[in-house]
C-alpha positions, 0 to 999 in steps of 0.5 A: 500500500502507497503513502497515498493509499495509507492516507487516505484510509486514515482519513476514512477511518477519521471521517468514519470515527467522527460520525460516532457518539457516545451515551456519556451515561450508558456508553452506548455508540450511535452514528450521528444522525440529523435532528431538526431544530427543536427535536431532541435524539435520547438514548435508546439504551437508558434514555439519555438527551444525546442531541437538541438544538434549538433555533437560534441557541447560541446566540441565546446562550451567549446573551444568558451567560453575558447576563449571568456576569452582569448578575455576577458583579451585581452580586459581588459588591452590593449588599447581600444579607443585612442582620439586625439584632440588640440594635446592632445592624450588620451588613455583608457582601459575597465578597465579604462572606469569601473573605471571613474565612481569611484569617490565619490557619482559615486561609485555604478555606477562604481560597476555596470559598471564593474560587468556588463561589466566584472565580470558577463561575466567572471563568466559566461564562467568560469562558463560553462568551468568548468560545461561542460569541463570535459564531453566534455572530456568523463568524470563525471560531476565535482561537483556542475555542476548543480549550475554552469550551472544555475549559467551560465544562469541566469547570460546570461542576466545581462552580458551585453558586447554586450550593452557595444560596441554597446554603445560604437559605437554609442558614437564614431559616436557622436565625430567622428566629434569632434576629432580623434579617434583611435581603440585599440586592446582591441576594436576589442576584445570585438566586435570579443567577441561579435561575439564568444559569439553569435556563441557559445549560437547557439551551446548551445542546454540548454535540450541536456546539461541538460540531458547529465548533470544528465546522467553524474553525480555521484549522 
């Protein structure tokens, strides 16, 4: 067999790989099939969501996660809970919260207070604008796409401001009886980030954004 030859099967056998995907819960191997827009293709194994795009997704995810930063900054230095008790008036910010921890021995846990609570969650949007931003608009993919869409979704699960309010809502009905508690706008910040965030991962279809990426790219 030729160089040539060698080549080109390669290049089959490449072409032949990419037509493939994998059930990420079952490890079930179907051939990528065409979905219409607003379809969704489930596994037939165990009945996982492999495929559903949507019209006009990845403009929509970039304006959600372009909004979830605004959200983000909003509620990192506004007030987020106020406390009042014996007249003494106390007031917080997110910030403020990953910072308590910044004492001495407690350092480490104030490091990880805040790359859970702001900087993983803020990466990982930054993240998605740039990788998709510039295809929402038509246009090639920017460079380095590729590692700052996995970058984003190998973050998702370490990004943890949804643990964050939750905790925080079961903290405030522990002392509720305790003090008065008030709820700043950096508060309902985050619980209406909590809210963008679960719409935008609906809209996110990882295959349709994988495959529009490297049809997209330059190289």
């Amino acid at each position: 067999m030729t160089e040539k030859q060698k080549e080109a099967a390669r290049q089959d056998d490449t072409g032949a790989l990419s037509d493939l995907i994998v059930c990420p819960s079952c490890d079930a191997l179907y051939k990528v099939a065409e979905v219409p827009t607003g379809g969704r293709a489930r596994c037939g194994r165990c009945g996982h969501s492999l495929m559903a795009p949507r019209e006009n997704a990845m403009a929509r995810i970039v304006m959600l996660a372009a909004t979830s930063l605004v959200l983000m900054t909003a509620a990192l230095f506004f007030p987020f809970i106020e406390i009042t008790a014996g007249g003494i008036t106390r007031r917080t910010s997110v910030l403020d919260a990953a910072l308590t921890f910044s004492q001495s021995l407690s350092l480490p846990l104030a490091l990880a207070v805040a790359a859970f609570i702001i900087v993983l969650p803020v990466l990982r949007l930054l993240a998605i604008v740039y990788a998709l931003a510039p295809m929402s608009l038509g246009w090639y993919a920017p460079r380095h796409a590729r590692t700052a869409l996995r970058l984003a979704e190998e973050a998702k699960p370490w990004a943890m401001a949804e643990i964050f309010i939750l905790g925080v809502a079961v903290a405030l009905v522990k002392i509720a009886g305790l003090a008065h508690v008030g709820l700043g706008a950096a508060f309902w910040a985050l619980a209406l980030l909590v809210l963008v965030n679960i719409l935008n991962d609906n809209f996110m279809c990882r295959l349709t954004l994988w495959r529009t990426l490297e049809q997209r790219s330059r190289s």
